[in-house]
PDB file of N, CA, C and O in Angstrom:
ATOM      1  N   UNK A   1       5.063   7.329  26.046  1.00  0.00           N
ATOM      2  CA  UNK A   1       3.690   6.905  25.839  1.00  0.00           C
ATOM      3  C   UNK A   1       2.787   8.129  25.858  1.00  0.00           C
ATOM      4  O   UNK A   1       3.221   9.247  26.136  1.00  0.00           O
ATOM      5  N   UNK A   2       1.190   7.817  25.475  1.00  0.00           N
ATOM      6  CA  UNK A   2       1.196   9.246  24.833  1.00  0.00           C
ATOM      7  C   UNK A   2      -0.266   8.435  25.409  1.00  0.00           C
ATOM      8  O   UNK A   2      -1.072   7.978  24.599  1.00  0.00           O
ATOM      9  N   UNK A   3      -0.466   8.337  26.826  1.00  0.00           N
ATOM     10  CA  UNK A   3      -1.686   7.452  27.212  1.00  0.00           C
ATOM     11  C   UNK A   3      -1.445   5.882  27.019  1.00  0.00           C
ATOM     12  O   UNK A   3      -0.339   5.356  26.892  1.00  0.00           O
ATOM     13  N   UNK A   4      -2.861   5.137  27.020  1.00  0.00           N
ATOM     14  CA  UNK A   4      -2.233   3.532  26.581  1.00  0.00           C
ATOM     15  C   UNK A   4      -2.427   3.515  25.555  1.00  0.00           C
ATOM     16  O   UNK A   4      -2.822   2.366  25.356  1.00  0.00           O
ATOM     17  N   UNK A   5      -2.436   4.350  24.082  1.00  0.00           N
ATOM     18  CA  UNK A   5      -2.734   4.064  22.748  1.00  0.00           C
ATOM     19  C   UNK A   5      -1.662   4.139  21.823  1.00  0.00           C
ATOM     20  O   UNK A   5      -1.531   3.454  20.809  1.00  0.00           O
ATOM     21  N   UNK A   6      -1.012   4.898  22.189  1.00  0.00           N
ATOM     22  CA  UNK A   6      -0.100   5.615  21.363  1.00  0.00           C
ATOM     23  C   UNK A   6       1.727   5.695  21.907  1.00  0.00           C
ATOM     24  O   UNK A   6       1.913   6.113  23.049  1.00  0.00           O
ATOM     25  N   UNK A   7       2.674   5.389  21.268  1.00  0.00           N
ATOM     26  CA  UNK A   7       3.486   5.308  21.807  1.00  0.00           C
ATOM     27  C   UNK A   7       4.706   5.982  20.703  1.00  0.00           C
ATOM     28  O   UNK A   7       4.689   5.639  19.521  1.00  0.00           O
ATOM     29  N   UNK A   8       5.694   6.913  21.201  1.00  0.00           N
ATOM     30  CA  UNK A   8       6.584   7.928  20.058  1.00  0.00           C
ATOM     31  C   UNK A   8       7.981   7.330  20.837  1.00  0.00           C
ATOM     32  O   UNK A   8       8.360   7.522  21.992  1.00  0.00           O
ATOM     33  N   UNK A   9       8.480   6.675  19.939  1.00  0.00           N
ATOM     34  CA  UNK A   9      10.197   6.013  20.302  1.00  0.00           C
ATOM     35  C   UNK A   9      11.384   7.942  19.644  1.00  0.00           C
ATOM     36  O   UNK A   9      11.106   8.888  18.907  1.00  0.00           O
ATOM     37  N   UNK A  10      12.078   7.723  20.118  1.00  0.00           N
ATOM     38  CA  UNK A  10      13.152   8.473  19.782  1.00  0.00           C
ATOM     39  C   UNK A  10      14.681   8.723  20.156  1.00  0.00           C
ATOM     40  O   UNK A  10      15.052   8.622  21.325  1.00  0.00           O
ATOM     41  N   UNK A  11      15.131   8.894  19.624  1.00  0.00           N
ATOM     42  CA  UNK A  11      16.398   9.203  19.671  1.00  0.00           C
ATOM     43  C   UNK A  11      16.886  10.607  19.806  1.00  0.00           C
ATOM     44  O   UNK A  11      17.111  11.391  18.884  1.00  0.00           O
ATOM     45  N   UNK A  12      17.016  10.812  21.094  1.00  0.00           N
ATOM     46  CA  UNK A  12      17.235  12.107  21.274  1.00  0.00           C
ATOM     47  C   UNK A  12      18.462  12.654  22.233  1.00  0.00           C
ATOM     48  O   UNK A  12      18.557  13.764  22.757  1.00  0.00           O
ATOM     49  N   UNK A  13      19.613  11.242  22.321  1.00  0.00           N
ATOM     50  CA  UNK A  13      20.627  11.699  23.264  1.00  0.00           C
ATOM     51  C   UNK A  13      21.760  11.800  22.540  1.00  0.00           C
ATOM     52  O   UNK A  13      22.639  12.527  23.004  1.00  0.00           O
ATOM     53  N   UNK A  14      22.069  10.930  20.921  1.00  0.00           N
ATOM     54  CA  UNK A  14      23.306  10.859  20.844  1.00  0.00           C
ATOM     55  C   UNK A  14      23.074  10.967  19.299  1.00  0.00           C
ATOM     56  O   UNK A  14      22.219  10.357  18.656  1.00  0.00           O
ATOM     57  N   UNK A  15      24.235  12.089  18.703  1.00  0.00           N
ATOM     58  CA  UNK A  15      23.858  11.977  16.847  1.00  0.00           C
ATOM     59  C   UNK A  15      24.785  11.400  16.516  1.00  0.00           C
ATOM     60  O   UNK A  15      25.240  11.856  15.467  1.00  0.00           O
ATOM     61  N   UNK A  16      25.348  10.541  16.927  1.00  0.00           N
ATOM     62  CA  UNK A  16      26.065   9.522  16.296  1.00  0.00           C
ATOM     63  C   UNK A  16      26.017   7.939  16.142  1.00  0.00           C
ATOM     64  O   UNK A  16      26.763   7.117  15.611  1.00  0.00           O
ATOM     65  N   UNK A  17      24.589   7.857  16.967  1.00  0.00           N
ATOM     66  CA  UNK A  17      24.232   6.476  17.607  1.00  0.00           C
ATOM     67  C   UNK A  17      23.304   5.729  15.888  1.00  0.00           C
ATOM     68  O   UNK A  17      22.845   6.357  14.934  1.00  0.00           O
ATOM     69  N   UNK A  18      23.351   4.334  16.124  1.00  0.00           N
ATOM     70  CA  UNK A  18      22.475   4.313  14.396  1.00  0.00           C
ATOM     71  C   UNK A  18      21.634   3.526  14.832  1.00  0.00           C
ATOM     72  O   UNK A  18      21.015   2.876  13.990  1.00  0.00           O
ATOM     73  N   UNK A  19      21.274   3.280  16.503  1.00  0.00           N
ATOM     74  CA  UNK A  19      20.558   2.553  16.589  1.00  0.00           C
ATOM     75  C   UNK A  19      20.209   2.151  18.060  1.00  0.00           C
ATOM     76  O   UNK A  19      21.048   1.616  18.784  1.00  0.00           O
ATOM     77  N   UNK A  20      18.780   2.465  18.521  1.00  0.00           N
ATOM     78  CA  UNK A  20      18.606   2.163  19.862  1.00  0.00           C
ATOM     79  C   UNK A  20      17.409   1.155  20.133  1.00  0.00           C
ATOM     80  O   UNK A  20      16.478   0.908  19.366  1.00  0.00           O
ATOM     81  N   UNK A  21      17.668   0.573  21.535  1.00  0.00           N
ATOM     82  CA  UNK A  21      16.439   0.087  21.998  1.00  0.00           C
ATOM     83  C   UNK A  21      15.338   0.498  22.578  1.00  0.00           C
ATOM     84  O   UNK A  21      15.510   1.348  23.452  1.00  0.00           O
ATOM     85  N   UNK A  22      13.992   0.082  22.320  1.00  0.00           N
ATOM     86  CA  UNK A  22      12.569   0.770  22.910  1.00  0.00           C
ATOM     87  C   UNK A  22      12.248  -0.062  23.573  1.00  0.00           C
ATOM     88  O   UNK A  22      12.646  -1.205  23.349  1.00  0.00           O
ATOM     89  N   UNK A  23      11.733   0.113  24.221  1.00  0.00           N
ATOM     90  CA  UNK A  23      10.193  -0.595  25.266  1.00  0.00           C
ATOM     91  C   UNK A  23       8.943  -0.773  24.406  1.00  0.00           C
ATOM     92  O   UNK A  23       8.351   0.278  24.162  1.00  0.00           O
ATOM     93  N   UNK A  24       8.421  -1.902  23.895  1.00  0.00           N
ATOM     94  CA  UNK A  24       7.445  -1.384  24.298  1.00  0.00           C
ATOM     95  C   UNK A  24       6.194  -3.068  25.322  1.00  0.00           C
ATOM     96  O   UNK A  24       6.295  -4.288  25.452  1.00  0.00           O
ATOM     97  N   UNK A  25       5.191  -1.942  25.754  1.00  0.00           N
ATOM     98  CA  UNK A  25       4.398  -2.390  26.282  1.00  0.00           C
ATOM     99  C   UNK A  25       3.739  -3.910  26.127  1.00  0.00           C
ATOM    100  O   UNK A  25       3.849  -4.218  24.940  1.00  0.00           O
ATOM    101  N   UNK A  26       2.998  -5.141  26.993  1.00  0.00           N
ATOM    102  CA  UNK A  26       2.628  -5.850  26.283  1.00  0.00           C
ATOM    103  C   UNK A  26       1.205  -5.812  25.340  1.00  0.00           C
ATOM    104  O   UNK A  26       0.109  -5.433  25.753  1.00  0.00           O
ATOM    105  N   UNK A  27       1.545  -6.361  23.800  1.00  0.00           N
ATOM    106  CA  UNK A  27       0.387  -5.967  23.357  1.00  0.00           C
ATOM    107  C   UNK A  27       1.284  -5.557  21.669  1.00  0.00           C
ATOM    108  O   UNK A  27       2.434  -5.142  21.528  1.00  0.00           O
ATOM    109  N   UNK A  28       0.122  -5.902  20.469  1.00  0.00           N
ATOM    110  CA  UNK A  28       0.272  -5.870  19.550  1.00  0.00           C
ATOM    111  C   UNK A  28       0.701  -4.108  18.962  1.00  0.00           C
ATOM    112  O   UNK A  28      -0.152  -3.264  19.234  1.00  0.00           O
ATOM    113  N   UNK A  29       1.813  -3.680  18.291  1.00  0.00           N
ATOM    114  CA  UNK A  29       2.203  -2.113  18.427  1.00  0.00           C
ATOM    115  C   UNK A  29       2.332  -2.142  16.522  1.00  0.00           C
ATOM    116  O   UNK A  29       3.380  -2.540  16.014  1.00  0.00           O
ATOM    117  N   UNK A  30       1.121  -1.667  15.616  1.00  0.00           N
ATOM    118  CA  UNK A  30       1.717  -0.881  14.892  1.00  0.00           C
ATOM    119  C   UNK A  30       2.335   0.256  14.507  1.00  0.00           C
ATOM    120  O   UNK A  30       2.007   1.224  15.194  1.00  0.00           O
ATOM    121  N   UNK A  31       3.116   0.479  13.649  1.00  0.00           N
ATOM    122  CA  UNK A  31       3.905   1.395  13.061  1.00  0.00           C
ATOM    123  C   UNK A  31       2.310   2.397  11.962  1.00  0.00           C
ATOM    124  O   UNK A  31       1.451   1.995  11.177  1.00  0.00           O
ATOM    125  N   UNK A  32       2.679   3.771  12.544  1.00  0.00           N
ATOM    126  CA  UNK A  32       1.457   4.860  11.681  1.00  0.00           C
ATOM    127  C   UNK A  32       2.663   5.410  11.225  1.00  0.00           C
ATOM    128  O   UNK A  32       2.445   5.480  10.016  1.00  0.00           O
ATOM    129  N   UNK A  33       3.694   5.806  11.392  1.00  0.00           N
ATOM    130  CA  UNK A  33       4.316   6.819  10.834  1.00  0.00           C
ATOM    131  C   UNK A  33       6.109   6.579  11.248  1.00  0.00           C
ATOM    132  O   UNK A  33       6.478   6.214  12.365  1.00  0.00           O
ATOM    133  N   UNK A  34       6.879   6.820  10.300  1.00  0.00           N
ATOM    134  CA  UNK A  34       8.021   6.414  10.886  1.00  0.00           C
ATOM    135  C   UNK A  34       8.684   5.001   9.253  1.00  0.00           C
ATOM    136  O   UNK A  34       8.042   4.448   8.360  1.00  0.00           O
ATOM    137  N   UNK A  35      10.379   4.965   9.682  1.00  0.00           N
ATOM    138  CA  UNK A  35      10.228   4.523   8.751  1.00  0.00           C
ATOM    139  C   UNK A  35       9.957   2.609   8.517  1.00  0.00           C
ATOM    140  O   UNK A  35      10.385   2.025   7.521  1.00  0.00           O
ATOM    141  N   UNK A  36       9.178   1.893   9.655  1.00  0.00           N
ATOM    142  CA  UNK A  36       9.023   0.665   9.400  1.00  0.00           C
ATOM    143  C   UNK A  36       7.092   0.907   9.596  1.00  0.00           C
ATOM    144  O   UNK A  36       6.207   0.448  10.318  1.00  0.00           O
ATOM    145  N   UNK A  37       7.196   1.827   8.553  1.00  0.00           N
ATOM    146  CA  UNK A  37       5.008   2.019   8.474  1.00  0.00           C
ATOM    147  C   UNK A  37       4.348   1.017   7.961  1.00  0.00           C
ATOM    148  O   UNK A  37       4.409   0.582   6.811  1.00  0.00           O
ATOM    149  N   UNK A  38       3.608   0.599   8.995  1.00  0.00           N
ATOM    150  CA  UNK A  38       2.800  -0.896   8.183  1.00  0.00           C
ATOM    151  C   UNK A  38       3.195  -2.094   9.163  1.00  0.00           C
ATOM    152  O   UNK A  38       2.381  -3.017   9.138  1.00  0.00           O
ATOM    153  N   UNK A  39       4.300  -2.268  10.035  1.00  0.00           N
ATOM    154  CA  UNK A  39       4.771  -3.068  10.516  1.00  0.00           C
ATOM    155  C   UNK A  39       4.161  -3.104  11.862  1.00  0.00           C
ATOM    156  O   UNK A  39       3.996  -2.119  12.581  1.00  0.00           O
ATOM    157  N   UNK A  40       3.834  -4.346  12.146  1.00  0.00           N
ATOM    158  CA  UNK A  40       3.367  -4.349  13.673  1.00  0.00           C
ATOM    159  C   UNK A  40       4.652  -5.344  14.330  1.00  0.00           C
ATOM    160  O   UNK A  40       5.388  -6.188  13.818  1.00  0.00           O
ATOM    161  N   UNK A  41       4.537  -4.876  15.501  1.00  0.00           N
ATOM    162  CA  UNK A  41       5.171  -5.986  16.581  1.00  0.00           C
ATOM    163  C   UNK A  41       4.769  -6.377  17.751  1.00  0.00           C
ATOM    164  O   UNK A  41       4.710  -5.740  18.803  1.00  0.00           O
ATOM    165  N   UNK A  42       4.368  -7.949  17.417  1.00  0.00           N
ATOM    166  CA  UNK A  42       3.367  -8.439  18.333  1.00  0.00           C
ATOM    167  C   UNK A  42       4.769  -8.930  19.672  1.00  0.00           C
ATOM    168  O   UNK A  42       5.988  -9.079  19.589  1.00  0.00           O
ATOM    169  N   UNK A  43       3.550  -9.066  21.038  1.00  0.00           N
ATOM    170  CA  UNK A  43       4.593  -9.576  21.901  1.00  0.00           C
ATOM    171  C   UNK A  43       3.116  -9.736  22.883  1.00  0.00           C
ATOM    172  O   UNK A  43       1.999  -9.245  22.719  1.00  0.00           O
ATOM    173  N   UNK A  44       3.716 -10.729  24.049  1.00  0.00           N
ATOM    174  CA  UNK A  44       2.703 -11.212  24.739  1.00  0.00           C
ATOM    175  C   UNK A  44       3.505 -11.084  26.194  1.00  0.00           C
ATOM    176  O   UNK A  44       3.019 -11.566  27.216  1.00  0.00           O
ATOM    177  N   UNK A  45       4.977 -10.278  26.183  1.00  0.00           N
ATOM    178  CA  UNK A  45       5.080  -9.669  27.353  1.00  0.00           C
ATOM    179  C   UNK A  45       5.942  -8.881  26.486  1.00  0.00           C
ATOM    180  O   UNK A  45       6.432  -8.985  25.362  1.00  0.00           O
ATOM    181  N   UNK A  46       5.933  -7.677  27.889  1.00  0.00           N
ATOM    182  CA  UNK A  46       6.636  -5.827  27.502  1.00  0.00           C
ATOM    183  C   UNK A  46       7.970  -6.994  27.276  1.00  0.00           C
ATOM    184  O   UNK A  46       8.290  -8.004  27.902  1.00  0.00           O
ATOM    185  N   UNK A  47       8.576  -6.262  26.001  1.00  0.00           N
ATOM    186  CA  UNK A  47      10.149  -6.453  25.582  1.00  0.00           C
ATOM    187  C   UNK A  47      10.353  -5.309  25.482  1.00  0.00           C
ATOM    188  O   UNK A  47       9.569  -4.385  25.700  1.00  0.00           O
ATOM    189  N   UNK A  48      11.995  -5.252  24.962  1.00  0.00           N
ATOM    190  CA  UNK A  48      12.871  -4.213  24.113  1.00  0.00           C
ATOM    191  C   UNK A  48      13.200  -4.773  22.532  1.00  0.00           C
ATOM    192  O   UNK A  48      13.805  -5.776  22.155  1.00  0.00           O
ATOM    193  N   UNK A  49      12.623  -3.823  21.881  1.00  0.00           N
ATOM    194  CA  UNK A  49      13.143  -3.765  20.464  1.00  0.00           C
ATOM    195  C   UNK A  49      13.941  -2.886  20.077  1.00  0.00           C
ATOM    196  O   UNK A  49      13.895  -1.689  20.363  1.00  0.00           O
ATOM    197  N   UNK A  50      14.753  -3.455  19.375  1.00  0.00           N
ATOM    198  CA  UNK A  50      16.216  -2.796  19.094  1.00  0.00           C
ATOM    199  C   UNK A  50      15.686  -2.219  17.266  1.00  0.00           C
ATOM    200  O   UNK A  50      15.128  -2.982  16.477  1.00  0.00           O
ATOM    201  N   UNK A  51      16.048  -0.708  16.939  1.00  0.00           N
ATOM    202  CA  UNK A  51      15.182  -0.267  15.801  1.00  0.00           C
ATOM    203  C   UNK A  51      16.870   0.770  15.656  1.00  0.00           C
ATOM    204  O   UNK A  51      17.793   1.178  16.361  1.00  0.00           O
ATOM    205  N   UNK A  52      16.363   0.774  14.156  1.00  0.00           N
ATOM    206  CA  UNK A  52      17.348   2.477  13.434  1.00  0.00           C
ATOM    207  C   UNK A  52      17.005   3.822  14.330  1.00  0.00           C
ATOM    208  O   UNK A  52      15.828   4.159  14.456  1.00  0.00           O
ATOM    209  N   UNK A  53      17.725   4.336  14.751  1.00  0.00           N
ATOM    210  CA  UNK A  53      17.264   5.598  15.154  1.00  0.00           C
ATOM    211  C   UNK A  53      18.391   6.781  14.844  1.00  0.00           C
ATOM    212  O   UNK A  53      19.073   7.226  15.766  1.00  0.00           O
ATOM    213  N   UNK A  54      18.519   7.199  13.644  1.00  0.00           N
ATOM    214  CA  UNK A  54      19.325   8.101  13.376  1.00  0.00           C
ATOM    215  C   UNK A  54      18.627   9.889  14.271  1.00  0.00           C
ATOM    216  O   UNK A  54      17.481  10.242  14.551  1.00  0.00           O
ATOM    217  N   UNK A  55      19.437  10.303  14.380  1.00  0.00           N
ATOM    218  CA  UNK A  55      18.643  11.504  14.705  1.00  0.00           C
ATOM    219  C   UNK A  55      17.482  12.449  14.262  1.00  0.00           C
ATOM    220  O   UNK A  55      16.862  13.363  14.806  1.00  0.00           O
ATOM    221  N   UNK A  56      17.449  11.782  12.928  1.00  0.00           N
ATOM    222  CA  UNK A  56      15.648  12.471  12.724  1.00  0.00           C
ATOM    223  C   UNK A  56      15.130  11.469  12.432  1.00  0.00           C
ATOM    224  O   UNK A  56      14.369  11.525  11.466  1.00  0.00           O
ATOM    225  N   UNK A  57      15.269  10.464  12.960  1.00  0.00           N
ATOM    226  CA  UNK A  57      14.086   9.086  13.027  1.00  0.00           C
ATOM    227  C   UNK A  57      13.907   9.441  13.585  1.00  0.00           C
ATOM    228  O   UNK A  57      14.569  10.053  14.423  1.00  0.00           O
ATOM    229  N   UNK A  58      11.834   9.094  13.326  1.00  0.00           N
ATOM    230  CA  UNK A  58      11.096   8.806  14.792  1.00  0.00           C
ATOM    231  C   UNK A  58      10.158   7.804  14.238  1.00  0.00           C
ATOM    232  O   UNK A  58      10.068   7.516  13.044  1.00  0.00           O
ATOM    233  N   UNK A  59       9.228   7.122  15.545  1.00  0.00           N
ATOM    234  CA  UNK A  59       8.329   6.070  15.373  1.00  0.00           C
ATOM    235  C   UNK A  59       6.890   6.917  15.815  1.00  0.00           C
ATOM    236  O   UNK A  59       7.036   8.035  16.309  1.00  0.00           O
ATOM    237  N   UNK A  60       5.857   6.507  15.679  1.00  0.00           N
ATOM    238  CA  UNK A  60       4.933   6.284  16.135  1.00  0.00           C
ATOM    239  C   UNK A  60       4.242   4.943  15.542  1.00  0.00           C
ATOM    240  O   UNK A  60       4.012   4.578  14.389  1.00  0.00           O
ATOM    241  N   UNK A  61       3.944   4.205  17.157  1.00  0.00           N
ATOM    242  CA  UNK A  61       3.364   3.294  17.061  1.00  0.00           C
ATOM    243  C   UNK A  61       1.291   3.362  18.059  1.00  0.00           C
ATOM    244  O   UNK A  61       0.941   4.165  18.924  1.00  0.00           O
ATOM    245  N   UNK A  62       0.676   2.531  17.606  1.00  0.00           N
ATOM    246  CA  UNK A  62      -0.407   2.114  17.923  1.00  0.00           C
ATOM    247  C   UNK A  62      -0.488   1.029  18.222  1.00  0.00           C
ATOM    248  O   UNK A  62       0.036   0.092  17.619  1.00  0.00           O
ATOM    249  N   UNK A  63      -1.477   0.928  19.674  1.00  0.00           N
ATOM    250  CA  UNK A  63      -1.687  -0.294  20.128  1.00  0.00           C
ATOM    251  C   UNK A  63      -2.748  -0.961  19.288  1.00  0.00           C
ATOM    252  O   UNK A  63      -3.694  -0.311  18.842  1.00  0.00           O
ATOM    253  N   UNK A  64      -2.569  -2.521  19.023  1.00  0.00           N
ATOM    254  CA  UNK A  64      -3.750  -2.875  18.226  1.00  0.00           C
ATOM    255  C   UNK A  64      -4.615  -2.999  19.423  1.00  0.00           C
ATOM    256  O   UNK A  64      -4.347  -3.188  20.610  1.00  0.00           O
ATOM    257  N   UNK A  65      -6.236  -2.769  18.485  1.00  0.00           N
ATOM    258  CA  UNK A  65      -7.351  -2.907  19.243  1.00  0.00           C
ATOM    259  C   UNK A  65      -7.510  -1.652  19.808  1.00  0.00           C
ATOM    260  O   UNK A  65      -8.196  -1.629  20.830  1.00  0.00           O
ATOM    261  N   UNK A  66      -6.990  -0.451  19.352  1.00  0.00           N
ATOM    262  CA  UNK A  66      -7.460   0.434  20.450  1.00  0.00           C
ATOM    263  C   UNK A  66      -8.023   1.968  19.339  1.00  0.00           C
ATOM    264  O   UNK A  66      -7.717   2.119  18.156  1.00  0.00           O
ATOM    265  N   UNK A  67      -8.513   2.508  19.821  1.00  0.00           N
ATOM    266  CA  UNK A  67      -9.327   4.077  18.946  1.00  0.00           C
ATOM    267  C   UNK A  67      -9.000   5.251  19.676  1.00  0.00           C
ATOM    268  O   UNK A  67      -9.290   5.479  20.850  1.00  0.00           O
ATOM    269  N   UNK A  68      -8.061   6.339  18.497  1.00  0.00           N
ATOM    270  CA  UNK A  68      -7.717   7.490  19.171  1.00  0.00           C
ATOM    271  C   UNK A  68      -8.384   8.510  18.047  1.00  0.00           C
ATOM    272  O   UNK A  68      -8.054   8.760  16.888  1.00  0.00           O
ATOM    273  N   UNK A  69      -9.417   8.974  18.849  1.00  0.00           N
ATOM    274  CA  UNK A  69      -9.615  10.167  17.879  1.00  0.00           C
ATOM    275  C   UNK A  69      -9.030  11.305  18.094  1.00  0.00           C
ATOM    276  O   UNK A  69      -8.414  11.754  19.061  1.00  0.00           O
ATOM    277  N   UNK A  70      -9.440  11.929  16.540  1.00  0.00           N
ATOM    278  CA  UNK A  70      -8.837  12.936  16.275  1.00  0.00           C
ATOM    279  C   UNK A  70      -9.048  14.164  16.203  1.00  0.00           C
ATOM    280  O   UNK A  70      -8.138  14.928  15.880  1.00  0.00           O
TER     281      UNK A  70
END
């Protein structure tokens, strides 16, 4: 987590893995960058989402409702 706005998933233990689970927080999380961009995932308690994470995947997600300047 990158504060409560911003949140960077990764895969950074295993290069053979095609796929891990994240956390995230409760609360609506779009995708800014990464390859499911555009996609939000709503939840109304913290889960785990299970996503692609090849070794140069990464996510960044945004909480909806929230302003990070730049």
């Amino acid at each position: 987590m990158l504060g409560s706005a911003l949140k960077v998933s990764v895969n950074a233990k295993n290069l053979t893995q095609e796929s891990t689970d994240f956390y995230f927080p409760t609360g609506t999380w779009c995708s800014l960058f990464g390859p499911t961009l555009g996609q939000c995932i709503p939840n109304t308690f913290g889960q785990t989402v299970t996503m692609s994470s090849k070794l140069n995947e990464y996510y960044v997600h945004m909480r909806e409702g929230t302003v990070v300047p730049m």
